[in-house]
C-alpha positions as CSV (number, residue, x, y, z in Angstrom):
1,X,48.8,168.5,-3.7
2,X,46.0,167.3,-5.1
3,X,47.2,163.6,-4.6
4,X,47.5,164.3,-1.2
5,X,44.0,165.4,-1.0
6,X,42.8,162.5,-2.3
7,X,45.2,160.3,-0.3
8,X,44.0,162.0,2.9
9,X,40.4,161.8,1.6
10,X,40.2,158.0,1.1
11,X,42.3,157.7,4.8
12,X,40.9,160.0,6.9
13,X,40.0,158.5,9.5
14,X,43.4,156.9,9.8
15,X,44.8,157.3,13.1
16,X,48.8,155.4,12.8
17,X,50.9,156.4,10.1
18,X,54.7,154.6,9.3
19,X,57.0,156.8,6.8
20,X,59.7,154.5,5.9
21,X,61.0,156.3,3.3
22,X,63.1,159.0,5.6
23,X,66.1,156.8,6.0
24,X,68.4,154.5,3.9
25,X,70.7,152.2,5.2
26,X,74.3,151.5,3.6
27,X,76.0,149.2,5.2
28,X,76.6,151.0,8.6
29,X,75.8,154.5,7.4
30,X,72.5,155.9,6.9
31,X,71.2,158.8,4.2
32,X,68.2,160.9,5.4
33,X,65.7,161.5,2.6
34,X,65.5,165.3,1.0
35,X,62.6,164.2,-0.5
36,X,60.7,162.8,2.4
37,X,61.8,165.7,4.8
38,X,60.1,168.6,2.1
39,X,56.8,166.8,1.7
40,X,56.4,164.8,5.2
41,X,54.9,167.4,7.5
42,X,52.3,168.7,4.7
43,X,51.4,164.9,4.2
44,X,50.7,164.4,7.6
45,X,48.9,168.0,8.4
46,X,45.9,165.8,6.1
47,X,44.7,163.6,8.4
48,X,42.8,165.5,11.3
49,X,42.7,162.1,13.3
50,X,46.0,160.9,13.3
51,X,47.2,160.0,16.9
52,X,50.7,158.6,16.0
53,X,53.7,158.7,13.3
54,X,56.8,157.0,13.1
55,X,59.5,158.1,10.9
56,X,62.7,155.9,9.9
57,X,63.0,153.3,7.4
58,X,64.3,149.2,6.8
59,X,67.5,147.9,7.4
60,X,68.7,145.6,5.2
61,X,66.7,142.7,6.7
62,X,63.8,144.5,6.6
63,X,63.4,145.8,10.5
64,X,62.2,149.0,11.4
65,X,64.7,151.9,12.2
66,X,64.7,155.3,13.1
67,X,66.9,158.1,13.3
68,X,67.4,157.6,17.1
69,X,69.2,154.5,16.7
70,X,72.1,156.0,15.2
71,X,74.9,157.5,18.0
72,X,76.6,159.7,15.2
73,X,75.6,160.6,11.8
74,X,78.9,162.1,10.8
75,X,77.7,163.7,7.5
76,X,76.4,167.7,7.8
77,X,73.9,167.8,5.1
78,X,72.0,164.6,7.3
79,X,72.4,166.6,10.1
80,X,70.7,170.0,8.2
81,X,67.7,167.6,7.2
82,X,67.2,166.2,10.4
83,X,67.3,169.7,11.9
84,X,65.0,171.2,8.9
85,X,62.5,168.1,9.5
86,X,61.9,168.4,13.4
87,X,61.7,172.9,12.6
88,X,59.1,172.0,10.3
89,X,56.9,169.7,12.7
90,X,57.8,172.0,15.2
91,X,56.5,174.8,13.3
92,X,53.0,173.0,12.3
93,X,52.6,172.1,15.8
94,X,52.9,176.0,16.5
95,X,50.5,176.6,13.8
96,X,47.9,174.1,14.6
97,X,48.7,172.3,11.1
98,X,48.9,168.8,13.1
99,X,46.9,167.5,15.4
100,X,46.9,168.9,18.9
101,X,47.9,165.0,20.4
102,X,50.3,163.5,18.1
103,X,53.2,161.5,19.3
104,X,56.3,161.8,16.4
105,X,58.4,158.4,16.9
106,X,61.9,158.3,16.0
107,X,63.7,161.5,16.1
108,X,66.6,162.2,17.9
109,X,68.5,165.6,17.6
110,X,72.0,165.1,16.1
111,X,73.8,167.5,18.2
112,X,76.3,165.4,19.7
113,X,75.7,165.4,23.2
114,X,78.8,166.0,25.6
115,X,80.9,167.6,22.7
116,X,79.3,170.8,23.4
117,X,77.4,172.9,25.6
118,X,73.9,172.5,23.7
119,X,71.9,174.2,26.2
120,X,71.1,176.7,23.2
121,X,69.9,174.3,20.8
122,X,66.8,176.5,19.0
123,X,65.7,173.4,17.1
124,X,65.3,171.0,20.8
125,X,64.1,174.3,22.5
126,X,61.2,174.9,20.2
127,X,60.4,171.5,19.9
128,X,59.7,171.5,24.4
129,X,58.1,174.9,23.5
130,X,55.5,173.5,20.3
131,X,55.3,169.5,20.7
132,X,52.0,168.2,22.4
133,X,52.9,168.5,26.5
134,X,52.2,165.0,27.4
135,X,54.7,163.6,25.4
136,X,57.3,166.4,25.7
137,X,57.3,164.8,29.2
138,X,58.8,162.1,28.0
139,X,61.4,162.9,25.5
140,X,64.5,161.0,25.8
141,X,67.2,163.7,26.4
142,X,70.9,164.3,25.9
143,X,71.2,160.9,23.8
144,X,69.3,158.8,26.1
145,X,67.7,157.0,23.3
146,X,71.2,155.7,22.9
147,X,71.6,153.8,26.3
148,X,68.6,152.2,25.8
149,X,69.7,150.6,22.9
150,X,70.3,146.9,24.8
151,X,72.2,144.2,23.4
152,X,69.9,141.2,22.0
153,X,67.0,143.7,23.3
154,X,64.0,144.7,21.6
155,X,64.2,148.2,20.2
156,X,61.3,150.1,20.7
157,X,60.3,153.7,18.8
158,X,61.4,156.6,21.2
159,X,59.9,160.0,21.8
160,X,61.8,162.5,20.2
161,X,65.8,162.7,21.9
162,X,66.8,166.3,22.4
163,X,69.8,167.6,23.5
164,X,68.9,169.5,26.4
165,X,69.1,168.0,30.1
166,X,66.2,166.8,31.6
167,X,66.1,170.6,33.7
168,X,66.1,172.1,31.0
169,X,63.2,170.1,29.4
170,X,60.9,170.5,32.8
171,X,61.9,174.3,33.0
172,X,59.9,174.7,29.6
173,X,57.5,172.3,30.4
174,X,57.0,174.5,33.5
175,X,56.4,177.6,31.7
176,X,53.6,176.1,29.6
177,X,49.9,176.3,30.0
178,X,49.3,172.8,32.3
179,X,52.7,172.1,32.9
180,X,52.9,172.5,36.3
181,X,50.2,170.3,37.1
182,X,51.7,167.5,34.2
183,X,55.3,168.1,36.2
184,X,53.1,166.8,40.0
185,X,50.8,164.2,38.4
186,X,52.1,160.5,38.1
187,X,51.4,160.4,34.5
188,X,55.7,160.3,33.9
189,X,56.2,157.9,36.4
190,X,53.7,155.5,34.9
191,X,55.4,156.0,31.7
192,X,59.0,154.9,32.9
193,X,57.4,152.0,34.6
194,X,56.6,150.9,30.8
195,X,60.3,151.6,29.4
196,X,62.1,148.4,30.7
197,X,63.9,146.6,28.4
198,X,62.7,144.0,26.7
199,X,63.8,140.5,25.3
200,X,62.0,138.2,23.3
201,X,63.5,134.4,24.2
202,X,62.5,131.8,21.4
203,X,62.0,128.6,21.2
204,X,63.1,126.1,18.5
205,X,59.0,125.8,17.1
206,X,59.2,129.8,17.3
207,X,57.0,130.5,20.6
208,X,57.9,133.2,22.8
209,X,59.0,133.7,26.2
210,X,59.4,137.8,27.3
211,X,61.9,138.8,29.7
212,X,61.8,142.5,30.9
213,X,65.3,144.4,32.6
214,X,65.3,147.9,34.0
215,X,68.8,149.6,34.6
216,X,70.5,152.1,36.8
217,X,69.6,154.5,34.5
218,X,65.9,153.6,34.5
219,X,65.9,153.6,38.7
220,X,67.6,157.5,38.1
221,X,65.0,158.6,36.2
222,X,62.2,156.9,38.1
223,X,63.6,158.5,41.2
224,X,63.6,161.7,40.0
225,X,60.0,161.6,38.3
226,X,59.0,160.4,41.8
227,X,61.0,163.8,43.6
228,X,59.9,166.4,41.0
229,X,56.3,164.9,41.2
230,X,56.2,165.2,44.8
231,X,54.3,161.5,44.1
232,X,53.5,159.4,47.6
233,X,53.8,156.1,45.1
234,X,51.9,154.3,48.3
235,X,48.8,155.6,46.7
236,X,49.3,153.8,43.5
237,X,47.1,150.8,43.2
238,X,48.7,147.3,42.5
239,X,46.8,147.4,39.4
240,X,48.2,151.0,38.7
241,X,51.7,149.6,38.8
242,X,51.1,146.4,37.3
243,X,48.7,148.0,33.8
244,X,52.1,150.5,33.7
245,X,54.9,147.7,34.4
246,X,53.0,145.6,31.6
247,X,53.4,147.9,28.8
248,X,57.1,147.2,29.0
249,X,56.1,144.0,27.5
250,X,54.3,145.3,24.4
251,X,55.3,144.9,20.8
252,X,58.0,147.2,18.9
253,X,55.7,147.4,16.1
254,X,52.3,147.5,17.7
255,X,52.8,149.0,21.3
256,X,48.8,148.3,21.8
257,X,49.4,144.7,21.7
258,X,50.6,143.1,24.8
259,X,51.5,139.2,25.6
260,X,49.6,137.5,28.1
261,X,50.9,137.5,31.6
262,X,51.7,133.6,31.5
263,X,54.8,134.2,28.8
264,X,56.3,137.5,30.6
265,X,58.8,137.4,33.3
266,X,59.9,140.8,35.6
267,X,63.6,140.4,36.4
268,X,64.4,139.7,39.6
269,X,66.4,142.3,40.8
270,X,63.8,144.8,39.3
271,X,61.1,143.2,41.0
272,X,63.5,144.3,44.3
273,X,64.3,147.7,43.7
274,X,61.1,148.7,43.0
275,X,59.4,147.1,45.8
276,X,61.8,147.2,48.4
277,X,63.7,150.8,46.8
278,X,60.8,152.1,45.4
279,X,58.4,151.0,47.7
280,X,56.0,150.5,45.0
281,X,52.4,148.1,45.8
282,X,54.0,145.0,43.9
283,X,53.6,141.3,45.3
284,X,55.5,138.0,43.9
285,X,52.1,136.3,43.2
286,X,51.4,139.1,40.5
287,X,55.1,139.0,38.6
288,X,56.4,135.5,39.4
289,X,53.5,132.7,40.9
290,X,51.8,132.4,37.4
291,X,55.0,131.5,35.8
292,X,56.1,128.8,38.4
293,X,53.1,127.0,37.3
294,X,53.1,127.3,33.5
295,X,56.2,125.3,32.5
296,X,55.3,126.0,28.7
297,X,58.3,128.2,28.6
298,X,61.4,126.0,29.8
299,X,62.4,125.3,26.3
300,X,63.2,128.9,25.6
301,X,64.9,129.5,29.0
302,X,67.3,126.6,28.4
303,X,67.7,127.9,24.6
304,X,68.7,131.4,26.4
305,X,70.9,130.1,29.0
306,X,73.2,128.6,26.1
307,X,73.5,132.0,24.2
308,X,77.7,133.1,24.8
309,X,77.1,134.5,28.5
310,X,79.2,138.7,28.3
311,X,78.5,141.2,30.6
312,X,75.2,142.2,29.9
313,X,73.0,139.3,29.9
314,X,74.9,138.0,33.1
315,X,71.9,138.8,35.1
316,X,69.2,138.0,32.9
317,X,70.3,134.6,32.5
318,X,70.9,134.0,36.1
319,X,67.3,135.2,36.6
320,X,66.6,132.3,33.8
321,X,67.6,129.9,35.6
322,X,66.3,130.6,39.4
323,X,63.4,130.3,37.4
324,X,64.3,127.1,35.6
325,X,64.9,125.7,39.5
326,X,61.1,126.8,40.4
327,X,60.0,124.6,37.9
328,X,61.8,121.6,38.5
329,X,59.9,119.8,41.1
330,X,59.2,116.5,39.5
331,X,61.0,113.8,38.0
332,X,59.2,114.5,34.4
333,X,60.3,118.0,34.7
334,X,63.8,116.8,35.3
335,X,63.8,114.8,32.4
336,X,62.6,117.3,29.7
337,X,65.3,119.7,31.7
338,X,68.1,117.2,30.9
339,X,67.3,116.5,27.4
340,X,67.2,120.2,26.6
341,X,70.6,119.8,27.5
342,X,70.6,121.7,30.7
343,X,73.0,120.0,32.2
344,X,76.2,120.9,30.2
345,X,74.8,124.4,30.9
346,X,75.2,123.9,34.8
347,X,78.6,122.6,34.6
348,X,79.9,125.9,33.1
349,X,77.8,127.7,35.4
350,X,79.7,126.4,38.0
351,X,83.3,128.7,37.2
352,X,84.7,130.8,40.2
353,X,86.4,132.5,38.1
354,X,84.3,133.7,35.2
355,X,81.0,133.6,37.1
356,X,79.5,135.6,39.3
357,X,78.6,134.5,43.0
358,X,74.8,135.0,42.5
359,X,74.6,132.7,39.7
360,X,76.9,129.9,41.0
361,X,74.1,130.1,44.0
362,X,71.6,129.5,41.3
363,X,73.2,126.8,40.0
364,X,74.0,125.2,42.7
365,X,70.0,125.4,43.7
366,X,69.3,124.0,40.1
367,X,71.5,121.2,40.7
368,X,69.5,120.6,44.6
369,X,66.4,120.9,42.9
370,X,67.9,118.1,40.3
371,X,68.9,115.8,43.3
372,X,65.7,116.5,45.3
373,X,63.1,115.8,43.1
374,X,64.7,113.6,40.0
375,X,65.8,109.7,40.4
376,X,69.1,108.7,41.0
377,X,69.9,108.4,37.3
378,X,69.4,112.0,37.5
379,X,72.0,112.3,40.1
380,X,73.7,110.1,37.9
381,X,73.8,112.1,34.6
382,X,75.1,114.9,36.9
383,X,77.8,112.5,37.8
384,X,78.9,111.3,34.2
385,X,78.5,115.4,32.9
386,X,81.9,116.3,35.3
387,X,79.8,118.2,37.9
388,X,81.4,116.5,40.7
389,X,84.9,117.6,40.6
390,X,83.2,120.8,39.8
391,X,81.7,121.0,43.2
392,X,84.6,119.6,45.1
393,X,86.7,122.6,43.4
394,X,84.4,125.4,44.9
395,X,84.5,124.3,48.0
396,X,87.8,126.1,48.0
397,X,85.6,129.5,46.8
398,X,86.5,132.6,48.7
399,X,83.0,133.5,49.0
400,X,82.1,131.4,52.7
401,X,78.5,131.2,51.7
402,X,78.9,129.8,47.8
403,X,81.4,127.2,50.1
404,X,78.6,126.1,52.4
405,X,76.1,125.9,49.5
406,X,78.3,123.9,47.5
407,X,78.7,121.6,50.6
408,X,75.2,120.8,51.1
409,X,75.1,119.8,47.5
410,X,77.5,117.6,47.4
411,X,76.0,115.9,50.6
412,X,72.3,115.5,49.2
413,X,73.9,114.1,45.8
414,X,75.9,112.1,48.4
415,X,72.5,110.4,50.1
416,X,71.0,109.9,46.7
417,X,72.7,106.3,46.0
418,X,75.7,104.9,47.1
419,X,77.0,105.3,43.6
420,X,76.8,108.8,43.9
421,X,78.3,108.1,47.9
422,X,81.7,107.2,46.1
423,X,81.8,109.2,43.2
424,X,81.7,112.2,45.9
425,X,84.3,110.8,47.8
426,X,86.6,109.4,44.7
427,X,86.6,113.2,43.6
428,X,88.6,113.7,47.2
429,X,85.8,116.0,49.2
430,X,87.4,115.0,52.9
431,X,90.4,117.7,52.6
432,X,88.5,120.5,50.7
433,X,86.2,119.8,53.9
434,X,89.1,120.3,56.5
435,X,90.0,123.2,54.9
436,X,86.6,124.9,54.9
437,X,86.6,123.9,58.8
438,X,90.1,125.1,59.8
439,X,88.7,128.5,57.8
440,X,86.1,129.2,59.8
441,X,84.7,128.1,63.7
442,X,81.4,129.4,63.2
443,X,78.4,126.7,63.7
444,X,77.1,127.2,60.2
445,X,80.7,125.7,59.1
446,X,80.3,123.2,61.8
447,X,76.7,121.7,61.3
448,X,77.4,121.6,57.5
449,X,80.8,119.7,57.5
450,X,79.5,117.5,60.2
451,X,76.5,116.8,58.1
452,X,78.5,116.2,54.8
453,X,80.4,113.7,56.7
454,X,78.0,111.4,58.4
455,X,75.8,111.6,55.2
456,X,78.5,109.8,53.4
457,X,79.3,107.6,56.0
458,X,76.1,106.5,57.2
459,X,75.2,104.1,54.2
460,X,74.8,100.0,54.9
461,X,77.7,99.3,53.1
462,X,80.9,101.5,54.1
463,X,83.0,103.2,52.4
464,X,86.4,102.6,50.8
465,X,88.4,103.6,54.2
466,X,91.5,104.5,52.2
467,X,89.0,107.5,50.7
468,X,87.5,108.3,54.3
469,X,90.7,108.0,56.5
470,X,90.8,111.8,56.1
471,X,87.7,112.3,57.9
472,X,89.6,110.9,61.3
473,X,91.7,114.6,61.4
474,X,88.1,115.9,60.7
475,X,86.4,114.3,63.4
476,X,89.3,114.9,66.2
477,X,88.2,118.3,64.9
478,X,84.6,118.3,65.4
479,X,84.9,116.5,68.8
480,X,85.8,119.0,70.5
481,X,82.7,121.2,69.5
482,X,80.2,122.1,72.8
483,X,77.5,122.2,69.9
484,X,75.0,119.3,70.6
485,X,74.2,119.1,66.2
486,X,77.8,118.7,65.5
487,X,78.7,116.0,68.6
488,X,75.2,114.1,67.4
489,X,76.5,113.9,63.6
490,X,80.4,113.4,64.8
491,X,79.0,110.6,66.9
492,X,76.9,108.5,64.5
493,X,79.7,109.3,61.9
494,X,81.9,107.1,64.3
495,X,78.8,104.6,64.9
C-alpha cells in the first residue's frame, strides 16, 4: 500500500496507464495474471486524473495484446479472473473509486457468444449499469471485437466486448441518468466513422502508406446508430465527417496521433457507401485529390499489390491500383512504375478465372494509362512481359463490358508502333473479334470492333495479309451496319 502511495504520489498527474502484466502468451494460449487481477483496480483507483487504461500484455515479438484478441480462452480458472477483474472495475466504478471518465481498453467477456443464451450475464450487465456512459456506448458486443480482427490489419485496443446484444446494451443505457439524450445525439455515429480498419502499407526504406476499409458489419452498425439516433446525417459538416473518418487512421499505440492526410487513402467502395448509401457530406477532393498529386507513395502500393492476393484483401488491392493508374500520367511515372516491377503484377491481374471483374477493369485502365502516357518501349515491355496473349484471351470473357474494355486496349497498344501493330495481330485478335461481334449487335460492340480493326490496318506500311485475311468475314459483317461510325471505320479499313 504504501508503495502505491508513493507510486501514485510521484505520477499523479498521469493521465494514460498500460498494465502489461495481465496476460502471458504461450505459444497460442494465453494465462491471465492472478496477481495483476488482485492489485490492478486498487493501483489504478491512485490516480485521480487518469483518463485511459489498457490492460493486456506482449506477444512473443513484443506487440501489444489484450484479452479481446483471443476468440476462446478454453481454461475456467482464466475465465474466473477475467470475470473477477471486470466485477472489480465494475464495482469501483459503482463506488466512485475510479475516475468518473475512464475508458478500460482490452477486455472482452469470455462467455462464448452463440453457445448460450447470455442475456443474463451479471458481470456484462453491471458493467452497462457502472462503466462511464459515453463509452458504454461503444462497447463491442456479442464478440464483435472478434470480427474486427482483419487479416494484415492494424489491431486497435477495443472498448470492453460484452456479451449482451446491442438492445440489450441501449435498453440499460436508456435507463440511465443522460442516456436518452447520449442514445439521440451523434456522438456513436461519429465514433464508428473512426473504427474502419486500418493497414499500414510499407515501403522497402520503411515509410508508410495508410489504407482504411469499413465492412458490412461496420455499414450495419452505422445504420442503426443513425435509426436509434433519429440523426438527419445532412446536418453533419464535411469537417464533422472528415475529423471522425480521420481517427480511423490513428496509431494502435497512440490513438492521439494521426498521419497526415497526404499518406492516407479511404477505400473506394467506402468512400461510396457512405456518400451515396449514407448520404453523408463527403467529396472526392477531400479523400482522393491530395493523393493523386503526391506520388511519394507508389513504392508501397506496388510492394502491396505483390503480397499473395486471398479473399480479403481482393478489394483493397484493387483500390491500390485504380490508384496506381491516377498516378501514371507521364512517362517518368511510367518508368519508376515498371521498375518497381508493376508489370509482372498486371499480367496476373489479368486472370478470368481467379480474378474478379472490377479489378481486371482496373488493370486493364493501368495498362491504358501505360500505353497513353509512356513511350513505345513502354508499350513494348508490356509486349515482352506476355500481356498480349493475355488480352487476346479475355476478349472471350463472359462479362460483355471487361470484353469491350479489353478491346480498346488492345487497339490503343495497337496504334502505339507498328511493332506493337503485329505483335497484336501475331497473338490472332481477328477471330476473338468475330466472336465478340456475332455475340452481340449492339453499337457499343459495333464502334469498338470497327475501331480495333481500322486502327490496325490504318498504318503506312500494311499488315502481314495472311494475319488480317480474317478481318474480310469481319467487314462483310460490319457492312451491313446503318450506323454511320461503323460504315466510316469499315470504309477506311478497306481504304
Amino acid at each position: 500500500s504504501s508503495q502505491l502511495n508513493a507510486l501514485a504520489s510521484r505520477f499523479r498527474d498521469v493521465r494514460e496507464i498500460n498494465i502489461f502484466s495481465l496476460l502471458r502468451q504461450e505459444d497460442v494460449r494465453i494465462n491471465v495474471d492472478r496477481n495483476t487481477v488482485t492489485r490492478a483496480t486498487l493501483f489504478l483507483s491512485r490516480f485521480n486524473e487518469l483518463k485511459k487504461v489498457f490492460l493486456g500484455g506482449r506477444d512473443s515479438i513484443g506487440d501489444t495484446i489484450g484479452f479481446d484478441e483471443y476468440e476462446h480462452v478454453n481454461d475456467a480458472q482464466n475465465e474466473k479472473l477475467v470475470i473477477n477483474l471486470m466485477d472489480q472495475i465494475s464495482d469501483a466504478f459503482q463506488c466512485n473509486f475510479l475516475p468518473k471518465s475512464l475508458l478500460v481498453l482490452g477486455l472482452r467477456c469470455p462467455s462464448r457468444s452463440g453457445v448460450q443464451d447470455n442475456s443474463s450475464c451479471p458481470t456484462c450487465q453491471l458493467a452497462c449499469q457502472t462503466w462511464p456512459l459515453e463509452h458504454v456506448i461503444n462497447f463491442n458486443n456479442e464478440g464483435s471485437s472478434q470480427w474486427t480482427k482483419r487479416e494484415f490489419a492494424c489491431c486497435r485496443p477495443n472498448c470492453l466486448d460484452v456479451c449482451l446484444t446491442r438492445d440489450q446494451i441501449e435498453s440499460i443505457i436508456e435507463a440511465r441518468p443522460g442516456g436518452h439524450e447520449l442514445l439521440h445525439s451523434e456522438s456513436r455515429f461519429l465514433y464508428l466513422l473512426g473504427q474502419g480498419s486500418r493497414y499500414d502499407i510499407y515501403s522497402d526504406d520503411g515509410t508508410l502508406f495508410y489504407y482504411v476499409e469499413f465492412f458490412a458489419e461496420d455499414y450495419d452498425d452505422m445504420e442503426r446508430a443513425i435509426k436509434v439516433a433519429d440523426l438527419d446525417v445532412k446536418e453533419l459538416t464535411r469537417e464533422d465527417v472528415s475529423k471522425a473518418l480521420m481517427r480511423s487512421f490513428a496509431s494502435k499505440d497512440d490513438p492521439d496521433w494521426i498521419p497526415h492526410k497526404t499518406c492516407c487513402y479511404l477505400g473506394r467502395s467506402s468512400f461510396n457507401y457512405m456518400k451515396e448509401s449514407l448520404n453523408l457530406p463527403m467529396n472526392e477532393e477531400d479523400w482522393l485529390d491530395h493523393l493523386v498529386t503526391n506520388r511519394q507513395n507508389l513504392p508501397q502500393i506496388i510492394i502491396f499489390l505483390k503480397i499473395k492476393r486471398n479473399d480479403h484483401l481482393e478489394r483493397i488491392q484493387s483500390d491500390c491500383l485504380f490508384l496506381l493508374n491516377q498516378w501514371l500520367n507521364d512517362a517518368p511515372t511510367v518508368q519508376l512504375a515498371i521498375d518497381l516491377g508493376v508489370l509482372p503484377l498486371l499480367a496476373e491481374f489479368l486472370n478470368p478465372e481467379n480474378e474478379p471483374a472490377d479489378t481486371m477493369v482496373v488493370a486493364l485502365d493501368t495498362i491504358d494509362s501505360i500505353v497513353l502516357n509512356g513511350t513505345a518501349a513502354h508499350a513494348q515491355s508490356l509486349i515482352e512481359i506476355g500481356i498480349v496473349p493475355k488480352l487476346v484471351h479475355l476478349l472471350s470473357a463472359a462479362n460483355a463490358d471487361t470484353a469491350l474494355d479489353t478491346a480498346l486496349a488492345l487497339g490503343k497498344l495497337a496504334r502505339k508502333s507498328i511493332c506493337c501493330r503485329d505483335a497484336v495481330l501475331q497473338a490472332e485478335i481477328m477471330l476473338p473479334l468475330l466472336r465478340l461481334l456475332n455475340q452481340s449487335s449492339e453499337f457499343a460492340v459495333m464502334h469498338m470492333v470497327s475501331w480495333v480493326i481500322r486502327t490496325i490496318c490504318e498504318w503506312d506500311l500494311e499488315p502481314d495479309f495472311v494475319l488480317v485475311k480474317p478481318c474480310l468475314e469481319l467487314l462483310s459483317h460490319l457492312l451491313l451496319s446503318d450506323d454511320e461510325q461503323v460504315l466510316m471505320n469499315s470504309c477506311a479499313t478497306l481504304t
